[in-house]
C-alpha positions in Angstrom: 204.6 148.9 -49.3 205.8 148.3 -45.7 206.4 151.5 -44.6 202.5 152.0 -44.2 201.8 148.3 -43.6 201.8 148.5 -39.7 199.1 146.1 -39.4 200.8 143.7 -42.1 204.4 144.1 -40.0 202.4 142.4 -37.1 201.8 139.3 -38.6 204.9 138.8 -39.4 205.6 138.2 -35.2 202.7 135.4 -35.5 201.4 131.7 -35.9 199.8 132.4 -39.8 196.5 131.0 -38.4 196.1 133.4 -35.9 195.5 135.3 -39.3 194.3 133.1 -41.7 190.9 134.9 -41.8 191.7 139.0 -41.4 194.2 139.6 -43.9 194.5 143.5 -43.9 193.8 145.0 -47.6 195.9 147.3 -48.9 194.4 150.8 -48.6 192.8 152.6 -51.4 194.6 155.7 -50.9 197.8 155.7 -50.4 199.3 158.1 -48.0 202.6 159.7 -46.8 204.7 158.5 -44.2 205.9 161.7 -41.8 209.4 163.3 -43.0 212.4 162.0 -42.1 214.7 163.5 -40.2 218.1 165.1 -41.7 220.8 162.8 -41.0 219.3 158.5 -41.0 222.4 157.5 -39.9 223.1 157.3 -36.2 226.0 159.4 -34.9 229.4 157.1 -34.0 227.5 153.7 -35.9 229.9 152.2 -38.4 229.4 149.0 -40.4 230.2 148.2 -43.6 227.6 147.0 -45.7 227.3 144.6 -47.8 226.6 146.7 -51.2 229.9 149.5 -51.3 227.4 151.9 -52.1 225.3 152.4 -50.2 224.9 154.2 -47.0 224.2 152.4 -43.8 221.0 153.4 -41.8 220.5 150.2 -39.6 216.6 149.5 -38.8 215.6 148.8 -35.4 216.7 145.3 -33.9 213.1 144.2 -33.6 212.4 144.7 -37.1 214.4 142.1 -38.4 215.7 138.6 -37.3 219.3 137.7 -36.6 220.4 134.8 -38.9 223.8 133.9 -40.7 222.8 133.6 -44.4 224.0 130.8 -46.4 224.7 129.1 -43.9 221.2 129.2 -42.1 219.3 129.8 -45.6 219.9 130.2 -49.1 219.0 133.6 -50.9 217.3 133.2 -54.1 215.4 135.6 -54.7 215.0 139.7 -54.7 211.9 141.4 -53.9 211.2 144.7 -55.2 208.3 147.2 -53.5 207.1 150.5 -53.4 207.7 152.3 -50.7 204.5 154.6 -51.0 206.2 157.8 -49.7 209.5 158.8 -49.7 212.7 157.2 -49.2 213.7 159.0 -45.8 210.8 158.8 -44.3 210.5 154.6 -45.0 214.3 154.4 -43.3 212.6 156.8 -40.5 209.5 153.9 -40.2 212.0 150.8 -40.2 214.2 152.9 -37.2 211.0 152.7 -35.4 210.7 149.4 -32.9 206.6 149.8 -33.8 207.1 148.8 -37.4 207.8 145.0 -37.2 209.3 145.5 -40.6 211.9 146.1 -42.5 213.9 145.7 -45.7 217.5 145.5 -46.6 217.5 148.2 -48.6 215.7 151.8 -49.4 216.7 153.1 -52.8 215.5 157.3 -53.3 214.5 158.3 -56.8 214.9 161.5 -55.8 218.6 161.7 -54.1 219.7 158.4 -56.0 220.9 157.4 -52.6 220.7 153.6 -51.6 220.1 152.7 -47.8 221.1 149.2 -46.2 218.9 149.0 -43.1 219.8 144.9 -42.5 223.0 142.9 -43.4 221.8 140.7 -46.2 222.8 137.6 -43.7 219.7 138.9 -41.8 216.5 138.3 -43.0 214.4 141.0 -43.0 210.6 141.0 -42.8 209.5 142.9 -46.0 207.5 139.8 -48.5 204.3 139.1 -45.9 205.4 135.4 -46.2 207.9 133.5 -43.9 209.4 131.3 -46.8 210.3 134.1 -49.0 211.7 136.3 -46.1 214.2 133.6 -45.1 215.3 133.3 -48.8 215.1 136.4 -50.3 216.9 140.1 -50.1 214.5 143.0 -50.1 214.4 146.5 -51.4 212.1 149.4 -51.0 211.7 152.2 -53.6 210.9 155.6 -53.2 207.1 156.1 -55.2 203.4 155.4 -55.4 202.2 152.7 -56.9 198.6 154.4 -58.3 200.3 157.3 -58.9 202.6 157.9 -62.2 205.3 159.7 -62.2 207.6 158.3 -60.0 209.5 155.5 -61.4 211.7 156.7 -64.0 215.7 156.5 -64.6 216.2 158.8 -61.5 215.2 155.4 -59.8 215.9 153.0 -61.9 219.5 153.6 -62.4 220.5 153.0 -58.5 218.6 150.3 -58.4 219.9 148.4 -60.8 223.5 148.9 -60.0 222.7 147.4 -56.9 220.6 144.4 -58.0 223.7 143.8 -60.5 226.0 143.8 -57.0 223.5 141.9 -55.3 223.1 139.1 -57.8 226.8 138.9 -59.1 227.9 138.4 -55.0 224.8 135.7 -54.5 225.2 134.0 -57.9 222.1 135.0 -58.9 220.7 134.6 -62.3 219.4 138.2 -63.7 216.3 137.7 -64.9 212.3 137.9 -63.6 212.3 134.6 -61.9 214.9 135.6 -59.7 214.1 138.9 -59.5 209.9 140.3 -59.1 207.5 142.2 -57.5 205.7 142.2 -53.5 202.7 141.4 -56.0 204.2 138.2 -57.2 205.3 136.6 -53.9 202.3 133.8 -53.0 199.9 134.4 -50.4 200.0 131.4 -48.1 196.6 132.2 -46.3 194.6 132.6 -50.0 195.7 130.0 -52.1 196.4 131.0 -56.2 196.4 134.9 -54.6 200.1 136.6 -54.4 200.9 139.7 -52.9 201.8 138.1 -49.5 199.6 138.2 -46.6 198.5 141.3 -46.9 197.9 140.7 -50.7 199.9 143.9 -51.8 200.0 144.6 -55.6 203.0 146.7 -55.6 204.7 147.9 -57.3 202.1 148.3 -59.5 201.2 148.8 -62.8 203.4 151.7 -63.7 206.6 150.1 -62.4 208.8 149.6 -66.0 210.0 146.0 -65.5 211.2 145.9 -69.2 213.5 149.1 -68.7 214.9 147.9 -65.0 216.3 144.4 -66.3 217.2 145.8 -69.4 219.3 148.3 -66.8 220.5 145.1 -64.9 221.4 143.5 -67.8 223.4 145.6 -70.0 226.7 148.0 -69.1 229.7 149.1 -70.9 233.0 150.1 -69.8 233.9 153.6 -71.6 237.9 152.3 -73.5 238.4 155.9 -75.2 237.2 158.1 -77.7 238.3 160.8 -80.7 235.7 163.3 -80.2 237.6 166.6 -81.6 237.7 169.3 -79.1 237.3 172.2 -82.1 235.0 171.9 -84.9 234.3 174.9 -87.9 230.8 175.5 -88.6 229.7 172.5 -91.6 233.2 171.2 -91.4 232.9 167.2 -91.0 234.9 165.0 -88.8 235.0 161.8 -87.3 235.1 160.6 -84.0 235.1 157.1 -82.7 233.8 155.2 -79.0 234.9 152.4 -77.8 233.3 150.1 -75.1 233.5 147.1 -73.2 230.7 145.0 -73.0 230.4 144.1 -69.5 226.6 143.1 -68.8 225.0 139.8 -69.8 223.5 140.6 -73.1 225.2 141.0 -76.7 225.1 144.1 -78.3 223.2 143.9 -81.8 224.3 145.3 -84.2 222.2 147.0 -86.5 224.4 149.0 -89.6 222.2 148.4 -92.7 219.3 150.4 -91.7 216.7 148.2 -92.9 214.3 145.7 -92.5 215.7 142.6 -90.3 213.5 140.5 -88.3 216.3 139.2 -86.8 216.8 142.3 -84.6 213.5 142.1 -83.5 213.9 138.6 -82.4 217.1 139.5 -80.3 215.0 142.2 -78.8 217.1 145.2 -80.6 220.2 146.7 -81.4 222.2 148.4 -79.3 223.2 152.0 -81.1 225.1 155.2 -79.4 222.6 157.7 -78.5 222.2 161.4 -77.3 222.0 161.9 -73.4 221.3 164.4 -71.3 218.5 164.1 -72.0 218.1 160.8 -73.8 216.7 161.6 -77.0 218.0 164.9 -77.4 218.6 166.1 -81.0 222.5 166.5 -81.7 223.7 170.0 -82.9 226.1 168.0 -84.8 223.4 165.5 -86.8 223.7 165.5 -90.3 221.6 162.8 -92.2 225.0 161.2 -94.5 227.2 160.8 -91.1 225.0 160.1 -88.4 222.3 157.2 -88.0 219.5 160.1 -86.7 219.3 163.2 -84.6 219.0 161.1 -81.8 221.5 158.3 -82.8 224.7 158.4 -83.6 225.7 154.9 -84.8 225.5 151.6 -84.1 228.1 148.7 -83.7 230.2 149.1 -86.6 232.2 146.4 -85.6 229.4 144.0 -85.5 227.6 142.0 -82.7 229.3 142.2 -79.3 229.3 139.6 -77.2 230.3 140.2 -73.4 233.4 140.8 -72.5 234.7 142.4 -76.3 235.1 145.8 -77.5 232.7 147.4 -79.8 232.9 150.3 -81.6 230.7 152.8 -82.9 232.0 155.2 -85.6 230.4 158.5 -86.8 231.5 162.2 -87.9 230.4 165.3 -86.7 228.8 167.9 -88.8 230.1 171.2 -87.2 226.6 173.9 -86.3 227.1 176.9 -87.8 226.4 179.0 -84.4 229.8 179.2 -82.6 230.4 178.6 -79.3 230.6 176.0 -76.4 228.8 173.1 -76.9 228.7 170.1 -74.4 227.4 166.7 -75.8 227.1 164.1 -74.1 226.2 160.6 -75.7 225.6 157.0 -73.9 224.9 153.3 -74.7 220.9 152.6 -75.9 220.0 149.9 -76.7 216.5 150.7 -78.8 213.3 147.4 -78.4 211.2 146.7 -81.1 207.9 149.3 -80.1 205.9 149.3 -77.3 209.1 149.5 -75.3 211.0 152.3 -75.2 214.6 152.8 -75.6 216.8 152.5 -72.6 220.0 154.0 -72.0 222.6 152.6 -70.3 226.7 152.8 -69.0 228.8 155.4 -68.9 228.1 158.7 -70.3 230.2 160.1 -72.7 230.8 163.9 -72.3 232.9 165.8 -74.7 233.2 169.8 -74.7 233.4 170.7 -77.9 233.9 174.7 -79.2 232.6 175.7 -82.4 234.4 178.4 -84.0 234.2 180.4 -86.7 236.7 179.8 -89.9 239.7 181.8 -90.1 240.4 182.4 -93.8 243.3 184.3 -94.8 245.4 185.1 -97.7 248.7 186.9 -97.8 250.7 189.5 -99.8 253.1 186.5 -100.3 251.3 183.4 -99.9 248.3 182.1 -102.9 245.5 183.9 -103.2 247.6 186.9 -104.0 248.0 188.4 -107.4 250.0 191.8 -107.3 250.1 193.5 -110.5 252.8 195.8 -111.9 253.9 198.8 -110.1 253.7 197.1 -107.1 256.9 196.4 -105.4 257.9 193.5 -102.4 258.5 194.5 -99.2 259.0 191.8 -95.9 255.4 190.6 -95.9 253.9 193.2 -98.3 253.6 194.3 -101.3 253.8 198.6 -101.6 253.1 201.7 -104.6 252.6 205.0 -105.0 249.3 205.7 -105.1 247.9 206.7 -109.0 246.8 205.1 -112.3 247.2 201.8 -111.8 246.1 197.9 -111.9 244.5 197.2 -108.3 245.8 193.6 -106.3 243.7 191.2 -105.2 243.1 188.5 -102.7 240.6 185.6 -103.3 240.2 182.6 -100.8 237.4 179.9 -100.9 234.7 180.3 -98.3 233.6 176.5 -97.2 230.1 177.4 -96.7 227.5 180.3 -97.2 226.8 183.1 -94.7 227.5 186.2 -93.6 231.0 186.8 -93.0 233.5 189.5 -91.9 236.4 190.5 -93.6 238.9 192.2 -92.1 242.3 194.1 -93.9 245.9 194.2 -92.4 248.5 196.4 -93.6 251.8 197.9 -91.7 251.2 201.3 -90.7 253.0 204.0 -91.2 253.6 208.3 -91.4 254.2 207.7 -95.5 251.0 205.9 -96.0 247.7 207.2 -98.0 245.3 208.5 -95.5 242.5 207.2 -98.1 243.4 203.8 -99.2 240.5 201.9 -100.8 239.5 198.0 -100.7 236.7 196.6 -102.9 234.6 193.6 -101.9 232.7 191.4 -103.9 229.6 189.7 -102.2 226.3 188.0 -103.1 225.1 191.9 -102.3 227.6 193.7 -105.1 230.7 195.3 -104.8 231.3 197.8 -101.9 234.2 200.2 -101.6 235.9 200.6 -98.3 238.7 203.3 -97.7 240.7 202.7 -94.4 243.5 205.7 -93.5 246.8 203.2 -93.3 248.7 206.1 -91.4 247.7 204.4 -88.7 245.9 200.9 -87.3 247.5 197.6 -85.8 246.4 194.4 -86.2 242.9 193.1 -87.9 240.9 196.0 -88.9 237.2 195.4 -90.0 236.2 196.5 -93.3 232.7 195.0 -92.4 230.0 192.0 -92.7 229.5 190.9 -96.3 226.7 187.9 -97.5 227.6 185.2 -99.6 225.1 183.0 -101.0 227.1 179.9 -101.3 230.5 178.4 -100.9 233.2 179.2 -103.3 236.0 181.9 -104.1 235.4 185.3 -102.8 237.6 188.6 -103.9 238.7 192.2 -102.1 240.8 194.2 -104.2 243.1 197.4 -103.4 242.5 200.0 -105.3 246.3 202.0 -106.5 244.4 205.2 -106.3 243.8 207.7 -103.2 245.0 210.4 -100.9 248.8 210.7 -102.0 251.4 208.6 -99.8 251.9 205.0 -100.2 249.1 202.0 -100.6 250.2 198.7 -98.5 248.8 195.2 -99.8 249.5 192.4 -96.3 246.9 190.3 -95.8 243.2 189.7 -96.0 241.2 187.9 -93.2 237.4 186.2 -93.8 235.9 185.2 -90.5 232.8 183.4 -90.9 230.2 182.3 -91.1 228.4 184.5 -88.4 224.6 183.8 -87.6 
């Protein structure tokens, strides 16, 4: 909470025992520091900072002290605060030569954007204690402390990637000794107190500790995947995701779906989840082929230790509205309740387009049963119309549904201006006469229920207007919602 600790930034500058006695509280209210301005970065400064990502907005030279870390003193530690305002307007404070305090870094839950304000060989003067500024690196985040609503993966995220950097360039062991709160660093002027000087309590009680290190100590490195690009609606197909673990915990597996305290004790499996957003129900969930709505599978190949592959293995039922759907799945690894499940790793985003099935049968192919008086031409079968047996097509629909059927035939001066298709549905039996004089392609003889899958019929009737009756080819295109 620095950016509205002016007070707190002087004693920083101090003897402690000019202090020992008026240790500012931290205000009741918070409130918001003014906006920033639109660029933090001053024009023609370059320096590369010390974490590749982030972008360098230098505090003001007396808001830090000049040192040459390791060498002048070891980091071990990381100190995490709230910034109690935005992130821009905290790198605006720390570019002023009145705050007397800074931090190494800014991190914006809003932007995702991390700001390095002082060189990590520099200490900055952000823990309201001189022994944990000389050994520690810290970071300001974008939020309130009293007020919920702020921390979430928005912030999270960032600031995990960097405390990963941060720790695997210091040799820093990731875990909550190493790696705590402005609330936890002791206050040297009230003994058994923490909070520093100034005895801050950020970041407060609705800062998620168990879903940050959880994000600092688990990532994947996507390998490949056989997510189909085309699915039919209810066809079934599988697909396959391969990672690499590359954090510091193992992957549990978790394939039998029942009780195992085991899990528990390891602090849960690790499955592949929906994203975007986490949670989200998958159009492509069926109970037999996926884990749940929400989860696609687990390890299959068992517990994954860092650095192996794991796999997770699954099929896809296809929806039965066609279309363009994008979904997008990610590493979760799911706690034992009250914690939630966190995501984590790269996302996994596959475009996948639903289309109806295109079933056909042809005058030559099976399906087809011409009957006598009907002679072979090419790719069809031809009569006089009159008394006669009628052909038929029949195909197997995979699923139930409304679908459209649609006749083909070669046009022609000599052909029946009246020629008459039958189709059988869950609704009866509907004639359809078409004038095969003329017409190209697919035409549509119209949109017929069927209750469930199985064989469906159209016959062509021998008899209409005089001329000549074509039998091609018979299309089903379904199943349309």
């Amino acid at each position: 909470m620095l950016c509205q600790a002016f007070l707190l930034s002087l004693i920083l500058t101090v003897p402690v025992s000019a202090f020992a006695q008026q240790a500012p509280k931290q205000p009741e209210t918070p409130t918001t520091p003014a906006p920033g301005p639109e660029t933090v970065v001053p024009p023609g400064v370059t320096v590369k900072t010390d974490y590749p990502g982030a972008v360098w907005a230098p505090a003001n030279e007396r808001n830090y002290q000049n040192a040459n870390r390791p060498a002048s003193h070891e980091v071990k530690y990381i100190v995490v605060h709230d910034i109690e305002g935005s992130a821009e307007a905290c790198v605006t404070w720390f570019q002023n030569p009145r705050a007397r305090a800074s931090s190494h870094y800014v991190v914006s839950g809003t932007t995702g954007t991390v700001y390095q304000m002082v060189l990590e060989k520099d200490v900055a003067w952000h823990a309201g204690e001189r022994t944990y500024n000389n050994h520690s690196i810290g970071i300001e985040n974008e939020g309130y402390a009293y007020r919920p609503g702020f921390f979430d993966a928005n912030l999270y995220e960032p600031l995990a990637r960097l405390l990963r950097d941060i720790t695997n360039r210091w040799n820093l062991p990731r875990d909550r000794e190493h790696i705590f709160g402005h609330n936890e660093v002791p206050n040297p002027s009230r003994p058994g107190s923490f909070g520093g000087y100034g005895g801050h309590t950020d970041p407060g009680p609705y800062w998620d500790w168990h879903t940050l290190m959880t994000l600092v100590r688990n990532d994947g490195e996507l390998i490949g995947h056989t997510i189909t690009k085309i699915i039919h609606p209810g066809e079934i197909l599988p697909a396959t995701v391969t990672f690499k673990n590359t954090g510091d915990d193992v992957w549990v597996a978790n394939n039998s779906g029942r009780e195992d305290p085991s899990i528990v004790e390891r602090g849960g499996a690790v499955y592949l989840g929906t994203w975007n957003p986490r949670g989200r129900r998958s159009p492509f969930f069926s109970y037999k082929y996926m884990t749940s709505p929400a989860v696609a599978s687990s390890v299959v190949t068992g517990d994954t230790e860092p650095g192996a592959e794991g796999q997770f293995s699954f099929s896809l039922y296809g929806p039965r509205k066609p279309g363009k759907v994008v979904e997008e799945f990610r590493l979760t690894k799911v706690p034992p309740m009250p914690h939630a499940a966190v995501a984590f790793g790269p996302v996994v985003k596959a475009e996948i387009l639903v289309e109806p099935w295109l079933v056909d049968a042809s005058a030559v192919k099976d399906g087809f049963k011409p009957k006598d008086g009907w002679n072979p031409k090419g790719s069809y079968f031809w009569r006089k119309t009159g008394a006669g047996e009628p052909v038929a097509w029949t195909v197997t629909l995979p699923m139930a549904g409304a679908w459209d059927v649609y006749a083909q035939w070669s046009p022609g001066t000599n052909r029946t201006a009246k020629a008459q298709y039958e189709v059988t549905s869950s609704e009866g039996k509907k004639l359809v006469p078409v004038d095969q004089r003329t017409g190209s392609g697919w035409t549509h003889l119209g949109r017929f229920r069927y209750d469930k899958a199985g064989p469906a019929t159209v016959r062509l009737s021998s008899m209409g207007a005089p001329g000549i009756v074509i039998a091609e080819g018979i299309r089903f295109v379904g199943p349309i919602e």
